[in-house]
C-alpha positions as CSV (number, residue, x, y, z in Angstrom):
1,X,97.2,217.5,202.7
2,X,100.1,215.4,201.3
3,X,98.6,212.9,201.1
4,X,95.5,214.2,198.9
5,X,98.4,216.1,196.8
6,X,99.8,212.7,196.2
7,X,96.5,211.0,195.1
8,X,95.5,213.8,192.3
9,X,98.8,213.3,191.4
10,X,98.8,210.0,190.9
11,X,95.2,210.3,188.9
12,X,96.7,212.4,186.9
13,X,99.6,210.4,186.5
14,X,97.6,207.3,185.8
15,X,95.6,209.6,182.9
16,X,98.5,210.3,181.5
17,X,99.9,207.5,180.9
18,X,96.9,206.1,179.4
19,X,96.6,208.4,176.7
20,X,100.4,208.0,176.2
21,X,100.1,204.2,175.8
22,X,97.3,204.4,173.2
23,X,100.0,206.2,171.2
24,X,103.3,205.4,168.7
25,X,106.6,204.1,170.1
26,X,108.0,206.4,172.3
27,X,111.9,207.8,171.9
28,X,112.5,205.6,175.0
29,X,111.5,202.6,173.6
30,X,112.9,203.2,170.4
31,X,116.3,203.7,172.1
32,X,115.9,200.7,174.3
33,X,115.0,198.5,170.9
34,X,118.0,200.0,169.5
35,X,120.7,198.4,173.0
36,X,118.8,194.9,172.4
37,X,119.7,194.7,168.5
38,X,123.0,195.2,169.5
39,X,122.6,192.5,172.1
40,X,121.9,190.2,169.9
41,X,123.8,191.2,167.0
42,X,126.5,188.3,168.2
43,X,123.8,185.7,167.9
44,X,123.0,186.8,164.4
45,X,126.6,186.7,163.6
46,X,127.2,183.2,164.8
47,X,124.2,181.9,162.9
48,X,126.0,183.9,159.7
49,X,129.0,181.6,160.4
50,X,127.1,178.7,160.8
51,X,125.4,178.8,157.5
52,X,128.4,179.2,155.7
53,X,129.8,175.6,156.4
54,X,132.9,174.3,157.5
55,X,133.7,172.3,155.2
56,X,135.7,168.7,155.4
57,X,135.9,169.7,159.2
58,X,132.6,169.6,160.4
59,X,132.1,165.9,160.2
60,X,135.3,165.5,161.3
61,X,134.1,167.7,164.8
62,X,131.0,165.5,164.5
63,X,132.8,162.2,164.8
64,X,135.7,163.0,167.3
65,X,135.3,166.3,169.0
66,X,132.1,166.9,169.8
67,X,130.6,163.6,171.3
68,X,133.6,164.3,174.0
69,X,132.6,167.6,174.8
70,X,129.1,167.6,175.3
71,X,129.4,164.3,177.7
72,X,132.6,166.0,179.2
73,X,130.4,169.3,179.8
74,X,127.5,167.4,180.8
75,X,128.9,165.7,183.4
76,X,131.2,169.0,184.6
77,X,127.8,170.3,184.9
78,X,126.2,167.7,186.8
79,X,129.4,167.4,188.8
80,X,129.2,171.0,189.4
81,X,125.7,171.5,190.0
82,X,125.8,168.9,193.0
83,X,129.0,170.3,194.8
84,X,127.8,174.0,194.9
85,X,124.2,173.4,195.8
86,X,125.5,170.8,198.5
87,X,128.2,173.1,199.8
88,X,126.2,176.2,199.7
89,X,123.1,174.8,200.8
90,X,124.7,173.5,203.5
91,X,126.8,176.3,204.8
92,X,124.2,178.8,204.5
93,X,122.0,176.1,206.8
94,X,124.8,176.3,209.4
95,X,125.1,179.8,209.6
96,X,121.8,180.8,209.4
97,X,120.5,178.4,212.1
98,X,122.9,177.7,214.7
99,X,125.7,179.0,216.8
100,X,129.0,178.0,216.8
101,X,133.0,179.1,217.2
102,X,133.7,181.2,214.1
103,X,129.9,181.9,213.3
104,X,130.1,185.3,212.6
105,X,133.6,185.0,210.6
106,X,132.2,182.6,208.4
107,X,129.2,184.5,207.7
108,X,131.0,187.1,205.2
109,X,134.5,184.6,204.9
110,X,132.0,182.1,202.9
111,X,131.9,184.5,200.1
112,X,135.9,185.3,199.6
113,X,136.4,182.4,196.9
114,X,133.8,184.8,194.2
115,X,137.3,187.1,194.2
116,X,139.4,184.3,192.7
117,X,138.5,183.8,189.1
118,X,138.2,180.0,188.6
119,X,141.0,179.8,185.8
120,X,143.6,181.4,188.7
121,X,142.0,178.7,191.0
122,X,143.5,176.1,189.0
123,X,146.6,177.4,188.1
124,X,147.6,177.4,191.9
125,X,146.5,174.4,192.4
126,X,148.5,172.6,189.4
127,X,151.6,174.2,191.0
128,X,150.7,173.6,194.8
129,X,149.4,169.8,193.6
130,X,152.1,169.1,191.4
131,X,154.7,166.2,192.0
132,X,157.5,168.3,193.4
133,X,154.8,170.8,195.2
134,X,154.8,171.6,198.1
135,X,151.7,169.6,199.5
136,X,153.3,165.8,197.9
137,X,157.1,166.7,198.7
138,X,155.8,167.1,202.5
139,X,153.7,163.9,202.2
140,X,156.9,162.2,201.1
141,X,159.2,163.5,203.3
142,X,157.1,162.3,206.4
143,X,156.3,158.9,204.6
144,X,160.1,158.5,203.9
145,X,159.3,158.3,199.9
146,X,162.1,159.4,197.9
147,X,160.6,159.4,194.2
148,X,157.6,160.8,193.2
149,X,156.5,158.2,191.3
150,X,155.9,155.7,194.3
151,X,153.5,158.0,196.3
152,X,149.7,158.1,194.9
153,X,148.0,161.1,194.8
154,X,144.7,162.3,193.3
155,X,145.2,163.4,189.5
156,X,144.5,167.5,189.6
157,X,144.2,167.4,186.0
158,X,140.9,165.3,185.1
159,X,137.3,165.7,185.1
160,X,137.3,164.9,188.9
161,X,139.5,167.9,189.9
162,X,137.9,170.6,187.8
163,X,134.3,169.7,189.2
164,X,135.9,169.6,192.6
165,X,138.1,173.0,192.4
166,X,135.0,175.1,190.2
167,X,132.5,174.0,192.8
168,X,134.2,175.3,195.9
169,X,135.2,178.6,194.2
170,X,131.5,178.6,192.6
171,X,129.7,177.8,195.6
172,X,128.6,181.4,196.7
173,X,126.4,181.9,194.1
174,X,124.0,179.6,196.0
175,X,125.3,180.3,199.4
176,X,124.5,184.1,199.3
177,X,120.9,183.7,198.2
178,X,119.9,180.6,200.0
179,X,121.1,182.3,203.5
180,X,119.0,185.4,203.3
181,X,115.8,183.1,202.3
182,X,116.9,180.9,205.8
183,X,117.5,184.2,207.4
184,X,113.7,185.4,206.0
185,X,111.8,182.2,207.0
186,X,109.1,182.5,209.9
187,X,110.3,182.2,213.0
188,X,106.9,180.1,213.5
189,X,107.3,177.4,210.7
190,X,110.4,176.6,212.2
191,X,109.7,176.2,215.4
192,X,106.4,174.5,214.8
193,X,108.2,171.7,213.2
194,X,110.2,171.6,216.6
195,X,107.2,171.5,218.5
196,X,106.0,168.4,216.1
197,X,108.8,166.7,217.2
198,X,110.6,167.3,214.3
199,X,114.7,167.3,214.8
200,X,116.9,169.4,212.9
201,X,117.9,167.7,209.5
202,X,113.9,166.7,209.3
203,X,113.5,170.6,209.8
204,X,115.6,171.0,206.9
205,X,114.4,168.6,204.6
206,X,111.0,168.8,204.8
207,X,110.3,172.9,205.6
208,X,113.8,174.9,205.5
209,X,115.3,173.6,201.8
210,X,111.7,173.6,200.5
211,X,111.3,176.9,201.0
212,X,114.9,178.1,199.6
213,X,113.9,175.9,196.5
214,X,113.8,179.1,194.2
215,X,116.6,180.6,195.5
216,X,118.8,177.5,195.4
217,X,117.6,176.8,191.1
218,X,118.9,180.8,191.0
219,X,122.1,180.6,192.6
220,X,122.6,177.0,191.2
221,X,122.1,178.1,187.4
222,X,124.8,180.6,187.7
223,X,127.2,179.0,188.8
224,X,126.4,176.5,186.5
225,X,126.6,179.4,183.7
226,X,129.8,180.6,184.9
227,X,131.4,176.9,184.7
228,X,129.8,176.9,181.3
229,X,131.8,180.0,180.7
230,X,135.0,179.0,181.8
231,X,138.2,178.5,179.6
232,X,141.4,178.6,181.4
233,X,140.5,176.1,184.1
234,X,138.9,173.6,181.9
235,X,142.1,174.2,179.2
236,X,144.7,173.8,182.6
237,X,143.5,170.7,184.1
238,X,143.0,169.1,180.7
239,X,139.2,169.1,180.3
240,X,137.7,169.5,177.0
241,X,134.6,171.1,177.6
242,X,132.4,172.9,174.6
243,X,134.0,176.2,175.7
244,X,137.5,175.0,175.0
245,X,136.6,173.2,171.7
246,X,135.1,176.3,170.6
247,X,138.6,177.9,171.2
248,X,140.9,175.3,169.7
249,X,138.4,174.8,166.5
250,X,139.5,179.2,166.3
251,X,142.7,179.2,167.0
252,X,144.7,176.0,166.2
253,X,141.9,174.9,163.6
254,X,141.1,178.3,162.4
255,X,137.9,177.5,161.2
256,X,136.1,180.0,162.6
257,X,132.8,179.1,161.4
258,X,133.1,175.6,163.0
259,X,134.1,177.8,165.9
260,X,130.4,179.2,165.1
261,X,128.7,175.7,165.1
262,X,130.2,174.4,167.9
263,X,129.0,178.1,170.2
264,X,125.5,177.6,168.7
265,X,125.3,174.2,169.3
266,X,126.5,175.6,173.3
267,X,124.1,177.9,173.3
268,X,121.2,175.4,173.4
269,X,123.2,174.1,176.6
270,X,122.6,177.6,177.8
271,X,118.8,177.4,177.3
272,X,118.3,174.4,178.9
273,X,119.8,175.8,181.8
274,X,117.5,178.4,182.0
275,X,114.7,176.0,181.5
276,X,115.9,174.1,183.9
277,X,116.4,176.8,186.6
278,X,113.0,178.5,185.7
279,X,111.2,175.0,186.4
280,X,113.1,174.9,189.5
281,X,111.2,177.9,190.5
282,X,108.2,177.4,188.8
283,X,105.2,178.3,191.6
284,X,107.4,178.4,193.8
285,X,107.2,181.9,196.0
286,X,107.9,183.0,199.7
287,X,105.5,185.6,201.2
288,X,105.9,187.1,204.4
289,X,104.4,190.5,205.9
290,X,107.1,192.9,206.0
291,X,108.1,193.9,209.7
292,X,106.3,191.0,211.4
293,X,108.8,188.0,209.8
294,X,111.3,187.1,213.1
295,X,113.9,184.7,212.2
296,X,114.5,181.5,214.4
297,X,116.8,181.9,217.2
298,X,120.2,180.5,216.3
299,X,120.3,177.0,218.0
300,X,123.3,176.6,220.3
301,X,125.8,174.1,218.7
302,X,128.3,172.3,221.8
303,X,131.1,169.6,221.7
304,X,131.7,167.6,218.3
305,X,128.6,169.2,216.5
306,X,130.0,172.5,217.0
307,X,133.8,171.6,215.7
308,X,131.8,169.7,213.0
309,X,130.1,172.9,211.7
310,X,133.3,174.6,212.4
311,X,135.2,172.5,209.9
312,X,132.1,172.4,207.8
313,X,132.1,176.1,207.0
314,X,136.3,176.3,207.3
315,X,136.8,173.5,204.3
316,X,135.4,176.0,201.0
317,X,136.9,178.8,202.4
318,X,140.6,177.1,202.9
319,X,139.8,175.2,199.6
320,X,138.6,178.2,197.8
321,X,140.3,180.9,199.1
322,X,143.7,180.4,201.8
323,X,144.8,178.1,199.9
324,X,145.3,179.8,196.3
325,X,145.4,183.4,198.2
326,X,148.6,181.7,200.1
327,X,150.3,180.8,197.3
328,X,149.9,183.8,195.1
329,X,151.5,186.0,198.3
330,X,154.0,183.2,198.6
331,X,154.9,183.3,194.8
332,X,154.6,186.7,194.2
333,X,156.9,187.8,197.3
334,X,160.1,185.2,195.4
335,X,159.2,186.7,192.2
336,X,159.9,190.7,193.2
337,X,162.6,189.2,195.6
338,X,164.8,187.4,192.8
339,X,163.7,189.5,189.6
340,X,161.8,192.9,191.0
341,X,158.2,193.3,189.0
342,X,157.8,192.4,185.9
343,X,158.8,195.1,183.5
344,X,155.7,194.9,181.6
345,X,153.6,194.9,184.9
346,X,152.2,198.6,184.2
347,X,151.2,197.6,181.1
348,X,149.3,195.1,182.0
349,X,147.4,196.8,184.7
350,X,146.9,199.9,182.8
351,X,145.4,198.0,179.5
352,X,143.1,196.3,182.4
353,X,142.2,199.5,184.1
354,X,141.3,201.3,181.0
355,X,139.2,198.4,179.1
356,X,137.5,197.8,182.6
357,X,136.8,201.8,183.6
358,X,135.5,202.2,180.1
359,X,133.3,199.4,179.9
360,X,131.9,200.2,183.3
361,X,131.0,203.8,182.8
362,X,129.1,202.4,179.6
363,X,127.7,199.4,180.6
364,X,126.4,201.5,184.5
365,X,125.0,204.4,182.0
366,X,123.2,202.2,179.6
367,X,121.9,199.7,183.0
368,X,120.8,203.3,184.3
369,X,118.8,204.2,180.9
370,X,116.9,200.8,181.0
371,X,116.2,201.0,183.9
372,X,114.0,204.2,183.5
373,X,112.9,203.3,180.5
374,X,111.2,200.1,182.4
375,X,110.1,202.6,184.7
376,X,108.7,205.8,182.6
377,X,107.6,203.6,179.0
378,X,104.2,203.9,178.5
379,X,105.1,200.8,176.7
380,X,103.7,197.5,178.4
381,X,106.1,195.7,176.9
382,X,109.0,198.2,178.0
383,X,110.1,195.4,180.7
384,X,110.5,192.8,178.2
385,X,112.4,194.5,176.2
386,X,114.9,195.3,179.1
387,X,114.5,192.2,180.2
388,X,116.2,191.0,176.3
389,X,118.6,193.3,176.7
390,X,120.2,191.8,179.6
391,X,120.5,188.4,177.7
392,X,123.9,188.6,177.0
393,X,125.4,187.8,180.4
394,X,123.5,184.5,179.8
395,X,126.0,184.2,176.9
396,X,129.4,182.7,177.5
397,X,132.5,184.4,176.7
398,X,134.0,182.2,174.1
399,X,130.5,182.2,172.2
400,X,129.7,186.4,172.4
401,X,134.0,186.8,170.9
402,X,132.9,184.8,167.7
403,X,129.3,186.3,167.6
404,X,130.6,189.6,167.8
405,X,132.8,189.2,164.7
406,X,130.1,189.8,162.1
407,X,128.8,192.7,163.1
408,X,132.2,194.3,164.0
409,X,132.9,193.7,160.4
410,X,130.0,195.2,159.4
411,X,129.7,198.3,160.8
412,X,133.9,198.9,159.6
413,X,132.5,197.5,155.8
414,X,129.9,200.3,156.4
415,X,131.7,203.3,157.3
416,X,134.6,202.4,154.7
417,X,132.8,202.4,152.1
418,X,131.2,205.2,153.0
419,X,134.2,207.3,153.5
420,X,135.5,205.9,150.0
421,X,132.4,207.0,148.3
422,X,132.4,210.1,149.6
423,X,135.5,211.2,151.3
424,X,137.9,208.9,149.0
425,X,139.9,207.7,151.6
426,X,139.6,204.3,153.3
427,X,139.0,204.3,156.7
428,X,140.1,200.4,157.4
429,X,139.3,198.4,160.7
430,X,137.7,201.0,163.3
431,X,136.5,198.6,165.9
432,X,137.6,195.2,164.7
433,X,140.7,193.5,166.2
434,X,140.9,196.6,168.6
435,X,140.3,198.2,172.0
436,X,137.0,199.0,171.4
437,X,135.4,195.8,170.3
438,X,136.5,194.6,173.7
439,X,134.7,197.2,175.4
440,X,131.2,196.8,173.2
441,X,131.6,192.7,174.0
442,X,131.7,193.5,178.1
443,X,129.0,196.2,177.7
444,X,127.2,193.4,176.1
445,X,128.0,190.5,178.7
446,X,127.4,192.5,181.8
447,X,124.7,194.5,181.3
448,X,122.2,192.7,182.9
449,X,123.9,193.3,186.2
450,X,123.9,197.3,186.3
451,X,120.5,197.2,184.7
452,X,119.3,194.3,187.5
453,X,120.8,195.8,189.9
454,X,119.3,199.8,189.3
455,X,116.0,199.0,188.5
456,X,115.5,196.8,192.2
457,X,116.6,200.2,193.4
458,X,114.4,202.1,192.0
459,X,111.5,200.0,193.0
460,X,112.3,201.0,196.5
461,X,111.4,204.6,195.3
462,X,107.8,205.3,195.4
463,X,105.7,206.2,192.2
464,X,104.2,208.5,193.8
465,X,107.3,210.7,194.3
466,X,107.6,210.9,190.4
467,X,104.2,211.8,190.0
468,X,104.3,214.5,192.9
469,X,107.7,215.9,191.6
470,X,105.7,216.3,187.8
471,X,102.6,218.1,189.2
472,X,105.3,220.5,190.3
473,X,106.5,220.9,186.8
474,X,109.9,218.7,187.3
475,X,111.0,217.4,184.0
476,X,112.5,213.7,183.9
477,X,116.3,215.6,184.6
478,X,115.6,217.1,187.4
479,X,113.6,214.6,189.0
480,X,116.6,212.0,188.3
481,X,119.2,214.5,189.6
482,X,116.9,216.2,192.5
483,X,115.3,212.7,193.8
484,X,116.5,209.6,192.4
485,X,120.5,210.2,191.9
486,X,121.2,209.9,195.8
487,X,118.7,207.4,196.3
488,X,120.2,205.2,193.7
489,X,123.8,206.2,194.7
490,X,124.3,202.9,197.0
491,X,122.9,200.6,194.1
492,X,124.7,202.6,191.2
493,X,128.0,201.7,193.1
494,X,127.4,198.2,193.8
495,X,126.4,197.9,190.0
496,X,129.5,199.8,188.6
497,X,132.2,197.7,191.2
498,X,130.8,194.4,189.9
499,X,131.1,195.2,186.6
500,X,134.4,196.8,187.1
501,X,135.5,193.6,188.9
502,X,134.1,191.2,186.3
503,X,135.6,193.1,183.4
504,X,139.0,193.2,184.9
505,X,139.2,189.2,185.5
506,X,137.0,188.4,182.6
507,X,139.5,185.9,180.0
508,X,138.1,184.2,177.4
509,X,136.7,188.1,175.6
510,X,139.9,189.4,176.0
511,X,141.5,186.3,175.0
512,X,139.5,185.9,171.0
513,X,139.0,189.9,170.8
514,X,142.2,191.4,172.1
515,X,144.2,193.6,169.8
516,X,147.8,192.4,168.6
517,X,150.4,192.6,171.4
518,X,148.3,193.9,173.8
519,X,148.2,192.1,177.4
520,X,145.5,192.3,180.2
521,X,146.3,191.0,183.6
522,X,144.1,188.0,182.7
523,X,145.8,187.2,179.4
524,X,148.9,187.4,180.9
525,X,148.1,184.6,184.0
526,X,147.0,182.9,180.9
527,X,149.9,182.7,178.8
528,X,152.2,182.0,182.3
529,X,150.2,179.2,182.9
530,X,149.8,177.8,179.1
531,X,154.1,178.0,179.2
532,X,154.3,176.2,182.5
533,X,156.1,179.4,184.6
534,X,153.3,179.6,187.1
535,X,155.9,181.8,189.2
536,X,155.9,184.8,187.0
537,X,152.0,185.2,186.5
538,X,151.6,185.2,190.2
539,X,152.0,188.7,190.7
540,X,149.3,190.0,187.9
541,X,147.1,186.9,189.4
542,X,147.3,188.2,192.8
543,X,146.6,191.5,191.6
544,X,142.8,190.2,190.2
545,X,142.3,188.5,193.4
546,X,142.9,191.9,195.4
547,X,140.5,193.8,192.9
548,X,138.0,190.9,193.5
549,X,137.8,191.7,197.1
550,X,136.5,194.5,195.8
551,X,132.7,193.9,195.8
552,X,133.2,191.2,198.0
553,X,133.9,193.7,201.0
554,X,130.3,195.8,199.7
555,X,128.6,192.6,199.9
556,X,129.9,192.1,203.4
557,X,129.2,194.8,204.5
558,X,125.3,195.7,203.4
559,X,124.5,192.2,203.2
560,X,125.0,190.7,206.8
561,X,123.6,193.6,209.1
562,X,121.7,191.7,211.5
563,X,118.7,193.1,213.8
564,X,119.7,192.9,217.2
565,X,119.1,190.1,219.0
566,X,115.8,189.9,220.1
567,X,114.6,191.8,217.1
568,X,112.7,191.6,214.0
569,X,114.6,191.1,211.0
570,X,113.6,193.4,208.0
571,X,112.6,191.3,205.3
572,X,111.2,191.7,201.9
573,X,107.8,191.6,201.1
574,X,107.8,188.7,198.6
575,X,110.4,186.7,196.7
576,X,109.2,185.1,193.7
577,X,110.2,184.6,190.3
């Protein structure tokens, strides 16, 4: 009987929303149009700038500043790109397909270096590395070298160190996806290439990576996008990338529309990245019948091989994670001995808090209303537009600040002169150079991750729930409160504690669009480390480390539930682009 309720529900369902489509826009889609104009409102602005010129500099950008910075970029990329598909790749290999000491440690430890934001990463290393640091005044004291200058040591500061410290604190973003495709693949491919003969590293070369292609492109492009994005690291260890050209041509050159040029000119860098990653999954798909996929048994690992994979997995965790943890607890603990907290320290946190508990009740309830616009337009082309309105998080930082300019000035143009014409008062800056334009840029750069991350939960609710809830007369708020709400309330939180997490370590916004004297934990690391007193940022550094831990213990803990051994391992359906 449910069944057949179900099935005249969805006919009628299915006549509906015929007759719907054949219609006008519908209020959804309207509003849904309205979130991606204002997604892309920074992209009109920076091509506003652009027009207008910069004068006698641009040629001089041309000649000296950016031939540097798109070779120096390229090759951080390329540098980049190898270390985190190599090291994630290859961890997530390990883990997935054999057993060794610290197996099951490594399995959720692998992903502690997302919490350290890559511009803290390198300023504890530039004080850790550094001449009279701790790791080269040991080296001397066992070598017997009394001056610093006769003992070589690698130079942190160079292209070389940045590709090395952003790829083991960037690794994860392949690690995580390219472990659950190894944990997905048939138990029988595998072990038919065993069978053949086939030894391990042939295994993974010619069946395992293969088949992880797509997810490794995925992972591989945002980490990729997030180097892109970076500021303080590149700025620290002396790198001039386009990111950090973009900010000098600002702020020491203020030329803000050779700022402009220089982000557009980055933003093509963005879209080849994007080609790049969608070619890397182009036809490429892994299909496997839900409930009948068994993983391979774990191969035992003894003797060398096992303290091989061992250290293996141990290195990008100590390198991206003990190592800059260590000395933020270190540093921190002789700052509050000598001096107490920092006397600004509330401050800091509370301007954090607020930007970042603001921006994620926005950005969650506007990921939420895409979400079920994609799911209730009669629109066909209500996924596409959802789909542009999650562009921005493609967008660096650095570039979405000078974007957002134009239309910040705008709207503030707008409603003054309005409020002269009419009220005969002037209303002055509203959202410009304030609180709120900070807010409306993070909406705008993480978006796409409550709207990704809601709509694949609602596709594990059944259409045909909606449909038998509307026979019944449910309107669209009851049927979110009564059926979907707790449904949704595991993937609302993971989509509200990532963005809360990104907005509080995100720097290079708040660093272009912050308001006059007003600090975040991240600006405040920043301006430590630009001064040299690494010491007294360590305490609001370790701070944004702890609330990165954050999402990393959700992900630990719904990510890396195992079936029991001897079980089948649930896994999805499909995974395609």
């Amino acid at each position: 009987m449910v069944d057949r309720l179900a099935g005249i529900a969805a006919t009628r369902g299915t006549a509906v929303a015929v007759r719907r489509r054949r219609g006008g826009w519908s209020p959804l889609t309207l509003a849904a149009l309205a979130i991606v104009a204002v997604v892309f409102a920074p992209i009109a602005g920076l091509v506003w700038f652009a027009v207008q010129g910069s004068g006698d500099l641009w040629p001089h950008l041309v000649r000296t500043v950016l031939p540097v910075a798109l070779q120096t970029t390229f090759l951080l990329l390329v540098g980049v790109g190898i270390v985190v598909a190599v090291v994630g790749v290859g961890t997530a290999w390990l883990v997935a397909t054999f057993r060794f000491p610290g197996r099951r440690l490594f399995e959720w430890a692998l992903l502690l270096p997302l919490s350290v934001p890559t511009y803290i990463l390198a300023y504890a290393y530039l004080d850790v590395l550094h001449p009279i640091g701790p790791v080269q005044s040991t080296l001397r004291d066992l070598l017997g070298i009394t001056s610093p200058r006769d003992l070589w040591f690698p130079e942190i500061r160079s292209l070389g160190g940045a590709i090395t410290l952003l790829g083991f604190v960037l690794y994860p973003y392949v690690y995580l996806p390219a472990r659950a495709l190894f944990m997905m693949q048939s138990k029988a491919a595998v072990e038919v290439a065993r069978t053949l003969g086939s030894g391990p590293a042939r295994t993974f070369f010619t069946v395992a990576l293969p088949l992880a292609r797509p997810a490794v492109a995925v992972g591989t492009s945002l980490a990729l996008m997030e180097a892109l994005n970076d500021i303080g690291a590149s700025e620290f260890l002396g790198v001039r990338t386009l990111t950090v050209a973009i900010y000098t041509t600002w702020v020491t050159r203020s030329s803000i529309e050779g700022a402009a040029q220089i982000a557009l000119m980055m933003l093509v860098v963005v879209f080849a990245l994007l080609l790049v990653e969608r070619a890397g999954r182009h036809h490429q798909r892994y299909v496997g019948r839900a409930g009948r996929t068994h993983p391979a048994a774990p191969l035992p690992l003894g003797g060398l091989k096992a303290v091989a994979a061992t250290l293996a997995c141990a290195l990008p965790v100590v390198i991206g994670f003990v190592v800059p943890a260590s000395y933020l607890v270190a540093e921190a603990g002789k700052r509050v001995r000598a001096f107490g907290l920092p006397p600004d320290l509330a401050s800091w946190i509370g301007n954090s808090l607020l930007l970042a508990l603001v921006a994620t009740a926005l950005t969650v309830l506007t990921g939420l209303f895409l979400a079920y616009v994609a799911r209730f337009s009669p629109r066909r082309g209500a996924h596409l537009i959802v789909r542009l309105a999650g562009i921005g998080y493609t967008i660096p930082g650095t570039v979405l600040a000078v974007g957002m300019l134009v239309p910040l000035a705008s709207f503030d143009n707008l409603v003054d002169g309005w409020a002269r014409a009419t009220l005969g008062i002037s209303t002055g800056l509203l959202l410009s150079g304030s609180g709120a334009a900070l807010v409306i840029a993070y909406v705008i750069r993480f978006l796409a991750i409550s709207s990704g991350g809601i709509e694949a939960g609602l596709t594990k609710i059944s259409p045909s729930l909606d449909m038998a809830a509307k026979s019944l007369g449910a309107g669209h708020a009851r049927l979110v409160g009564r059926i979907h709400a707790p449904m949704l309330r595991p993937a609302i939180t993971a989509a509200a504690l990532l963005v809360f997490v990104d907005c509080m370590k995100e720097l290079p916004i708040a660093l272009l669009l912050r308001p006059f004297n007003f600090e975040t934990l991240a600006t405040h690391v920043y301006a430590e480390a630009a001064r040299g007193t690494y010491e007294d940022g360590a305490v609001a550094a370790l701070m944004i480390v702890l609330v990165g831990l954050v999402p990393i213990a959700l992900l630990a803990g719904t990510s890396f539930r195992e079936a029991p051994s001897g079980g089948s391992a649930r896994s999805p359906s499909a995974v395609s682009s």
